[in-house]
NUMITI-594650 format. One line per 2 residues: number of its first residue (from 1); for each residue x, y, z of N, C-alpha, C, O. Coordinates in Angstrom, 1 decimal, decimal comma, always signed. Atoms other than C-alpha are relative to their C-alpha. Example, Ala and Ser with C-alpha at 12.3 -4.5 7.8 and 13.67 -1.06 7.14 Angstrom:
% residues 2
1	+0,9:-1,2:+0,0:+12,3:-4,5:+7,8:+0,9:+1,2:+0,0:+1,9:+1,2:+0,7 | -0,9:-1,1:+0,0:+13,7:-1,1:+7,1:-0,8:+1,1:+0,8:-0,3:+2,2:+0,9
END
This chain:
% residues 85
1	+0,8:-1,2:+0,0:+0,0:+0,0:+0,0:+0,9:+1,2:+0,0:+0,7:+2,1:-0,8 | -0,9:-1,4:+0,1:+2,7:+2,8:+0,8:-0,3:+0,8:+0,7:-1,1:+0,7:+1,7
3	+0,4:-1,3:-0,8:+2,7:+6,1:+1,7:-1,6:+0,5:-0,6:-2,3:+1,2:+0,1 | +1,4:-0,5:+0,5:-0,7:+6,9:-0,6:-1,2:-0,9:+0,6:-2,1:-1,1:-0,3
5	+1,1:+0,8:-0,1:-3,1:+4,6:+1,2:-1,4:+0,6:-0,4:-1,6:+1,8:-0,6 | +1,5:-0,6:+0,6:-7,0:+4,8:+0,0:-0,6:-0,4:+1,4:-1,7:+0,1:+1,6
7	+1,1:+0,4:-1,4:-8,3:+3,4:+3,5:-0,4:+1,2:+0,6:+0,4:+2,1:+0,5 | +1,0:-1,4:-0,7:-10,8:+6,1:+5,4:+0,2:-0,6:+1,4:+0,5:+0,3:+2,2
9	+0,1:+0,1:-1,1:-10,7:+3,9:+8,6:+0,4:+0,8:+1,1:-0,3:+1,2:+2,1 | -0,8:-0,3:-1,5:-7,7:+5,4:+10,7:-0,7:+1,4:-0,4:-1,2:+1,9:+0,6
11	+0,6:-1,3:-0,4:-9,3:+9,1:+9,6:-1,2:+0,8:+0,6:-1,3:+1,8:+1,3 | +1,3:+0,0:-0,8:-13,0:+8,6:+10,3:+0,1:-0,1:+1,4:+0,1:+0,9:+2,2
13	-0,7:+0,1:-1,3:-12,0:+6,9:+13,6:+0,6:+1,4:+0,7:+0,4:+1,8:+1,8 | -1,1:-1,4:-0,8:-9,7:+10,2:+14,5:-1,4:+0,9:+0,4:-1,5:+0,8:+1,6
15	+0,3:-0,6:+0,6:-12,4:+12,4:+13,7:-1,5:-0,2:+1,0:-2,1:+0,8:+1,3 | +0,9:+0,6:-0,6:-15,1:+10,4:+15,7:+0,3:+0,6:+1,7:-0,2:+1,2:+2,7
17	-1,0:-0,5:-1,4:-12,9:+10,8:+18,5:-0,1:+0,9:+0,5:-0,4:+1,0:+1,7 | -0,1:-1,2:-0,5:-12,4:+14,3:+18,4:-1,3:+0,7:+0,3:-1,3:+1,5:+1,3
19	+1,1:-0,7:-0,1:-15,9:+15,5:+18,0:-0,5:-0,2:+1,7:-0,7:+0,7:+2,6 | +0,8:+0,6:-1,1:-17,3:+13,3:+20,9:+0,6:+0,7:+1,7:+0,0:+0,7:+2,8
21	-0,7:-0,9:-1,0:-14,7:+15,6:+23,3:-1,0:+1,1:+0,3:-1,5:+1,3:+1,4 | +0,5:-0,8:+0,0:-16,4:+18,3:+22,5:-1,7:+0,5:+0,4:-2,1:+1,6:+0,8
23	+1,0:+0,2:+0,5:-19,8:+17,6:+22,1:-1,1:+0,0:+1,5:-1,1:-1,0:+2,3 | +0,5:+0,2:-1,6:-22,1:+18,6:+25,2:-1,9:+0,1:-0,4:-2,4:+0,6:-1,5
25	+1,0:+0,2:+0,0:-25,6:+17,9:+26,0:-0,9:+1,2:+0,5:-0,6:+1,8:+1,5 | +0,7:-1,0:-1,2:-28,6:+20,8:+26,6:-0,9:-0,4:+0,1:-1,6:-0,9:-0,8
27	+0,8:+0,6:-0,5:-30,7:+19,8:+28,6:-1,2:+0,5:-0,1:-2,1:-0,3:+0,3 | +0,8:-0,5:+0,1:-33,0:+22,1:+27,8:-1,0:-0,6:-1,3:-2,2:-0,8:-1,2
29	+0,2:+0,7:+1,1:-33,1:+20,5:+24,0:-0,6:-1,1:+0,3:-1,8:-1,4:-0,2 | +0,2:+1,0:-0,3:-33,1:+17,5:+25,5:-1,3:-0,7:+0,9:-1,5:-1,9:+1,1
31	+0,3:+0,5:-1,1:-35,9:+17,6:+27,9:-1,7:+0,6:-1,4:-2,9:+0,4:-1,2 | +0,5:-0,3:+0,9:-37,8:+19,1:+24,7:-0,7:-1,0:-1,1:-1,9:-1,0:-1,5
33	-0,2:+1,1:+0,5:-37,3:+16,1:+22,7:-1,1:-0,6:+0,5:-2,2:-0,5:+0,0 | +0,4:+0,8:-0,7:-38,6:+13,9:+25,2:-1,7:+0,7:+0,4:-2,5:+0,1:+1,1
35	+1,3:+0,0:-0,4:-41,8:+15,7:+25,6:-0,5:+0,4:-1,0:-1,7:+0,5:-0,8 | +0,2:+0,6:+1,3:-42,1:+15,7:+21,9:-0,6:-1,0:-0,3:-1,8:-1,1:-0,7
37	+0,4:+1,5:+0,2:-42,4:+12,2:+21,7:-1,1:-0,2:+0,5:-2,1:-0,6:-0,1 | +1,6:+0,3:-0,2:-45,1:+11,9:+24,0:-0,8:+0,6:-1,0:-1,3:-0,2:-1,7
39	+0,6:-0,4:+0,9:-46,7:+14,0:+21,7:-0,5:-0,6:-1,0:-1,7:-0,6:-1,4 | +0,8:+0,6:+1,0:-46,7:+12,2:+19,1:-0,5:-0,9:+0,0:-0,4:-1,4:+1,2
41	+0,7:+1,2:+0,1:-48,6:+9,4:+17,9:+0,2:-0,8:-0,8:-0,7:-1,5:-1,3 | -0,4:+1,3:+0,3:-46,3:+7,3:+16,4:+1,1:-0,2:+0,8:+2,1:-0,8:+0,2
43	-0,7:+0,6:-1,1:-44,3:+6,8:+19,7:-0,9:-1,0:+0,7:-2,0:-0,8:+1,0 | +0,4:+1,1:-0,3:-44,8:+3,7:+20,9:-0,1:+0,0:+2,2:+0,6:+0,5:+3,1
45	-0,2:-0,2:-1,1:-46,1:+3,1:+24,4:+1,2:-0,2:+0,9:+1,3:+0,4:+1,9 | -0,9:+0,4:-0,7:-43,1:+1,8:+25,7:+1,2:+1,2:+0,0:+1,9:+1,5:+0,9
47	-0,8:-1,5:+0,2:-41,3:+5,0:+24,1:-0,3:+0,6:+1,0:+0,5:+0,8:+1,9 | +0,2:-1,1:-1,1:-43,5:+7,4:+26,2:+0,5:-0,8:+1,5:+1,0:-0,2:+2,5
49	-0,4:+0,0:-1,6:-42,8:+5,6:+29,2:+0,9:+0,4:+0,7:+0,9:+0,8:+1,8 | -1,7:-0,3:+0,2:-39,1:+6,0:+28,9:+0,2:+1,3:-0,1:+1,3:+1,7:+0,5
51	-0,1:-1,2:+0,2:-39,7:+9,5:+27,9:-0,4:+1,0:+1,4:+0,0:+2,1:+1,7 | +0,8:-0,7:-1,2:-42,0:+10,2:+31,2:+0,8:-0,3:+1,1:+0,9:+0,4:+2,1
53	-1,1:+0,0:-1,2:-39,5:+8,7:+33,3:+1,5:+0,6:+0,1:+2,3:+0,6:+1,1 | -1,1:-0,2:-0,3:-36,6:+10,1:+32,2:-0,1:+1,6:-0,2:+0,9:+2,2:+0,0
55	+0,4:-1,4:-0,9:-38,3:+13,7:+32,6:-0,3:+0,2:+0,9:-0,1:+1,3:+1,3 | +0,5:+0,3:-1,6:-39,6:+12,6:+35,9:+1,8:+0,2:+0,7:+2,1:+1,1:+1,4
57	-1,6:+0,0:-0,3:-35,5:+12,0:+36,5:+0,5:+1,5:-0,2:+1,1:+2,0:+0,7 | -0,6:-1,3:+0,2:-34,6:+15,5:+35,1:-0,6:+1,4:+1,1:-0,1:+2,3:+1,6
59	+0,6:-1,0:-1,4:-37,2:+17,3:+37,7:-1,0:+0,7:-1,1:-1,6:+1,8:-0,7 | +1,2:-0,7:+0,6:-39,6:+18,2:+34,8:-1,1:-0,5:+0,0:-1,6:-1,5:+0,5
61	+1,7:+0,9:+0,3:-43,0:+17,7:+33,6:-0,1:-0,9:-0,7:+0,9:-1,1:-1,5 | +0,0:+0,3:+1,5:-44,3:+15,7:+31,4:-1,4:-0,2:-0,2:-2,1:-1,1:-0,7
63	+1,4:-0,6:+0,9:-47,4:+17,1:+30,9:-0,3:+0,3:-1,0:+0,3:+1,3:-1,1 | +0,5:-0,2:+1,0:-48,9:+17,2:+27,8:-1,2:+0,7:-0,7:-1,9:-0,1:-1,2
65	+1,5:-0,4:+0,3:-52,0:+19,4:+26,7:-0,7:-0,8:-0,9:-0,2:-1,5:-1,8 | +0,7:+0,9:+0,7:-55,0:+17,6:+25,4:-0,3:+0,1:-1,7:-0,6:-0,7:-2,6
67	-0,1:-0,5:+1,8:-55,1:+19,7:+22,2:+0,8:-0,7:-0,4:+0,6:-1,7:-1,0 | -1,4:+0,2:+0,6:-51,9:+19,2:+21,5:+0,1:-1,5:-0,5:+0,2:-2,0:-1,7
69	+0,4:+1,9:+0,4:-52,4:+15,3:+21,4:-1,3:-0,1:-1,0:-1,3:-1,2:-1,6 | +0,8:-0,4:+1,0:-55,3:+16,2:+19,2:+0,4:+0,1:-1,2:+0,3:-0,6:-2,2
71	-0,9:-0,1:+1,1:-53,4:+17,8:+17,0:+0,8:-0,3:-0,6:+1,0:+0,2:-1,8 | -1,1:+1,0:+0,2:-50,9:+15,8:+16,7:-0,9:-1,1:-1,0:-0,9:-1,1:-2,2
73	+0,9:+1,6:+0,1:-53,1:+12,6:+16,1:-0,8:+0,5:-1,2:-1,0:-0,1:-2,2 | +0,4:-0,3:+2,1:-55,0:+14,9:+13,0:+1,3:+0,1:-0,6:+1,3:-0,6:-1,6
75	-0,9:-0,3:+1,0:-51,7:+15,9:+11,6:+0,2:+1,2:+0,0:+1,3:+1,6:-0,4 | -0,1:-1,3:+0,1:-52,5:+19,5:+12,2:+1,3:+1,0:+0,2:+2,1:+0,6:+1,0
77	-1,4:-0,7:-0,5:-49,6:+22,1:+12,4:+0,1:+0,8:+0,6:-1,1:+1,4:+0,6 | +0,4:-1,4:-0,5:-49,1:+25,1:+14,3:-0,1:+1,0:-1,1:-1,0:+1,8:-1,2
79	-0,1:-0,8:+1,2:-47,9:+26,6:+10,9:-0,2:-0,4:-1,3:+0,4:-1,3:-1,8 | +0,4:+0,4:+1,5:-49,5:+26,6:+7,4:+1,0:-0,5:-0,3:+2,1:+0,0:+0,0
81	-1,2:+0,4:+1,3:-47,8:+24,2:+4,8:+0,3:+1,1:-0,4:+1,6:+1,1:-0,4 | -0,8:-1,1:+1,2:-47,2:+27,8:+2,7:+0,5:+1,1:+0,7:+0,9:+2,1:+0,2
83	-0,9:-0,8:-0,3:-45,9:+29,5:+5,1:+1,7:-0,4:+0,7:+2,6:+0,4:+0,9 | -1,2:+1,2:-0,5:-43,2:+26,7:+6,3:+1,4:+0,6:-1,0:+1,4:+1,1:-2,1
85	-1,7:-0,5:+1,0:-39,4:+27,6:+5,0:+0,2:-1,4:-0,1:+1,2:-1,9:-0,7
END
């Protein structure tokens, strides 16, 4: 092979590496997500449960409004399709 090798391994690897140093969690995002999911209605129950306990763990809610599950469950959006970017 030589000095020109074609393999990606040892660079991806490096690269994997370095990001994962950096790379921090907000909990804010995170706690977001997770009350997302309840939301929707193609999380599976075992999803939400996971979802409600590990906001229960964080010290939040995980209350959901009843619209909102409504909404969800038509498809409805907050924002018109033509006004969406």
């Amino acid at each position: 092979m030589g000095f020109f090798s074609t393999s990606k391994t040892s660079h991806t690897s490096a690269r994997r590496g370095h990001r994962s140093i950096f790379h921090r969690v907000d909990k804010d995002r995170r706690a977001g997500g997770l009350k997302a999911s309840l939301a929707n209605p193609n999380t599976t129950s075992r999803g939400r449960k996971n979802a409600k306990s590990e906001l229960h763990a964080m010290g939040r809610s995980a209350h959901v409004p009843f619209m909102t599950k409504v909404r969800r469950s038509l498809g409805m959006r907050s924002t018109p399709r033509r006004k969406r970017v």
